[in-house]
C-alpha positions, 0 to 999 in steps of 0.5 A: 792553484793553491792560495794560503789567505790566513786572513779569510775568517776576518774577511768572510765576517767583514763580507766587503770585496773592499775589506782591508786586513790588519796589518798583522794578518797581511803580514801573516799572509806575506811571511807563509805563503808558500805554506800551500806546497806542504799540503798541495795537490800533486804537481801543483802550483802556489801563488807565491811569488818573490825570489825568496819564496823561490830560493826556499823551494828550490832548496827544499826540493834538495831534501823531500820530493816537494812536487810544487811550483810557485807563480806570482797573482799575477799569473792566474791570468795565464791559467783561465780554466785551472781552479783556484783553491785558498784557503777559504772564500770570502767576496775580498779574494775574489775581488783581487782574484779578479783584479789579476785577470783570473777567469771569473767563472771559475771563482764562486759567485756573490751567491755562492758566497753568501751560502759559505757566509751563512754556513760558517756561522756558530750557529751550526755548531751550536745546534749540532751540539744539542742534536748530538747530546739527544743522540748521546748521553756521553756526551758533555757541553752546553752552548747557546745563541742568543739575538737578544742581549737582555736575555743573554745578559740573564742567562750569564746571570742564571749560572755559576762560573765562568763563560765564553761568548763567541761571535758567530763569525770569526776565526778559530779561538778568535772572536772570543770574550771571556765573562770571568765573573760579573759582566763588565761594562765594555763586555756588555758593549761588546755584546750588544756591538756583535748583535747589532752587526752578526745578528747574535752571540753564541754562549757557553759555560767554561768546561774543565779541559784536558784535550783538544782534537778535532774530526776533519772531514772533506765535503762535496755536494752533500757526499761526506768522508772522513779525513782524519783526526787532528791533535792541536794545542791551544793558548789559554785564550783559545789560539791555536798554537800547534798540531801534534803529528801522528798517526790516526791510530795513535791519536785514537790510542791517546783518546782512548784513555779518555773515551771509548774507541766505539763512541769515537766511530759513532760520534764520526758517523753521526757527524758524516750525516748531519753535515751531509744534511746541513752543508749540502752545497759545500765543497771543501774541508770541514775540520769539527773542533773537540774537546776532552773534559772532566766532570763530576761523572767523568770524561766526556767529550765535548764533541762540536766546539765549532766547525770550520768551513775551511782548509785549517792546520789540523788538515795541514798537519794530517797531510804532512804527516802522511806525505813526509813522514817516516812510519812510526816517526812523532813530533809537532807541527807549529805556528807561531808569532815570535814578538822581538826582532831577528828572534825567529831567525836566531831560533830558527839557526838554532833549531837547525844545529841543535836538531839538523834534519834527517831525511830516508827514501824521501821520509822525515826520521827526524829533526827540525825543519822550517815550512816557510822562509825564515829572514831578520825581518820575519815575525811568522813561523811555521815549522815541524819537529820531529823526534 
């Protein structure tokens, strides 16, 4: 049974099975839901319920051989051995998991919890990033993690230019503080807060970007393999905005004008082992974010921006590609947040006329299609274009 819980990161921070999500994450919970169905297991179930949910299924099913079905939380009650796969885990799931009547030996422990916790931390990446560049002279980025505000305060001194602090538990371009010039006053409060509550700050210098892409890999008891390559885009302020969706050898071709094909595989095998080595009791995927950037020297790779411990879009777009996609067929995979009333809707009913979907042997060739229910009310979407 597959669960889209979008608000995990916020939650695995937060750690209290009592922890309550903003309003625009359990919205964002609310309106995706049946997200899951696109990168599902094979005649597997998604807890989604409502008719609307159900409509949408019903529908697509007419037009790409989707094998998923959708039950209401309230029946993983009826499945006790039948396991359970969100997201991501955070102790607030488990809790409401619980709640419904799910069998809750088939759910992690506060232990087992608390290890994924420990695991998510910036610190991994910021240490893999310093083993890597000892391995690779290629390889570009620098990042740091400080416990003490004092001396991250003189390092942003130290240095020209601009800087990204991270907290080290948050979600995928959030948790993010941008020193654009001097430390203000509110940043250093903001530093000193992170430190208190998440026991430091992870600090980097803001790099000449020209591409972001990422190594998805799937763990599980130490046994690592890759699972493919994810093109995504990012806003300025660092929020993923959408995948690119191609095939791994052309994602490779892209990268490649930019980095060696050989250095690509190295730096994959060179992941394999040490998340082999440092996550050993994790179980799931695990997307490695990167980035292509200039410098005086030339391209680089800046190859452990963070890791996600985590189900993400990259591995979402990588399975839709190669489950619905027509060979040889491009296009993108969006999410987003549309900020005016009935927009989503009007956008998505003119997607549908102006690029109407078209569908071979159970294949996308090309057009627009919706992912997820699109109502006046609805503010989240997430959609695939293919042209």
């Amino acid at each position: 049974m597959y669960l889209f819980n979008p608000d995990h990161d916020l939650a695995l921070a937060n750690f209290s099975p009592n922890y309550t999500p903003p309003a625009s994450a359990a919205q964002m919970v609310e309106e995706l839901a049946v997200l899951p169905v696109w990168y599902d297991g094979e005649d597997a179930e998604v807890i989604a319920g409502g008719e609307l949910n159900r409509l949408f299924l019903d529908a697509v099913k007419k037009v790409l051989p989707v094998q998923a079905s959708l039950i209401p939380f309230s029946g993983v009650a009826l499945y006790p051995p039948r396991k359970i796969i969100p997201w991501g885990w955070n102790p607030a799931l488990r809790r409401k998991l619980i709640s419904y009547g799910a069998y809750e030996k088939a759910l992690p422990s506060p232990e087992e919890l608390a290890r994924l916790r420990g695991y998510s931390n910036r610190l991994h990446a910021v240490e893999i990033l310093c083993e890597l560049q000892a391995e690779e002279e290629r390889f570009c980025g620098e990042s740091h993690f400080f416990t003490n505000a004092e001396e991250l305060y003189a390092w942003l001194q130290s240095i020209s230019g601009n800087k990204v602090l991270k907290m080290p538990l948050s979600g995928s371009g959030k948790g993010l503080m941008w020193i654009l010039g001097e430390i203000t006053g509110k940043q250093r409060d903001w530093c000193r807060r992170v430190i208190r509550e998440q026991g430091g700050v992870a600090a980097e210098p803001v790099l000449t970007k020209i591409r972001d892409f990422a190594m998805e890999f799937y763990l599980h008891e130490g046994e690592v393999r890759f699972a493919g390559y994810s093109m995504f885009n990012a806003a300025a302020s660092g929020a993923y905005t959408g995948n690119e969706l191609l095939s791994d050898a052309r994602i490779e071709e892209k990268l490649c004008k930019y980095a060696p094909k050989g250095l690509l595989h190295r730096l994959r095998i060179l992941l394999e082992e040490k998340l082999s080595r440092r996550f050993p009791f994790y179980s799931g995927y695990a997307g490695v974010d990167m980035m292509i950037c200039e410098t005086a020297g030339g391209y680089c790779i800046q190859p452990c921006v963070e890791i996600n411990m985590r189900m993400n879009m990259g591995m979402a777009a990588r399975i839709f590609y190669e489950r619905y996609m027509h060979d040889g067929a491009e296009g993108k995979f969006v999410v987003d947040y549309c900020k005016k009333p009935e927009s989503a809707l009007s956008f998505h009913e003119k997607m549908q006329r102006e690029l109407p979907l078209t569908v071979e042997n159970g294949k996308i060739l090309s057009g627009y299609l919706s992912l997820t229910p699109v109502t006046k009310t609805t503010r989240y979407i997430a959609y695939v274009v293919v042209l």
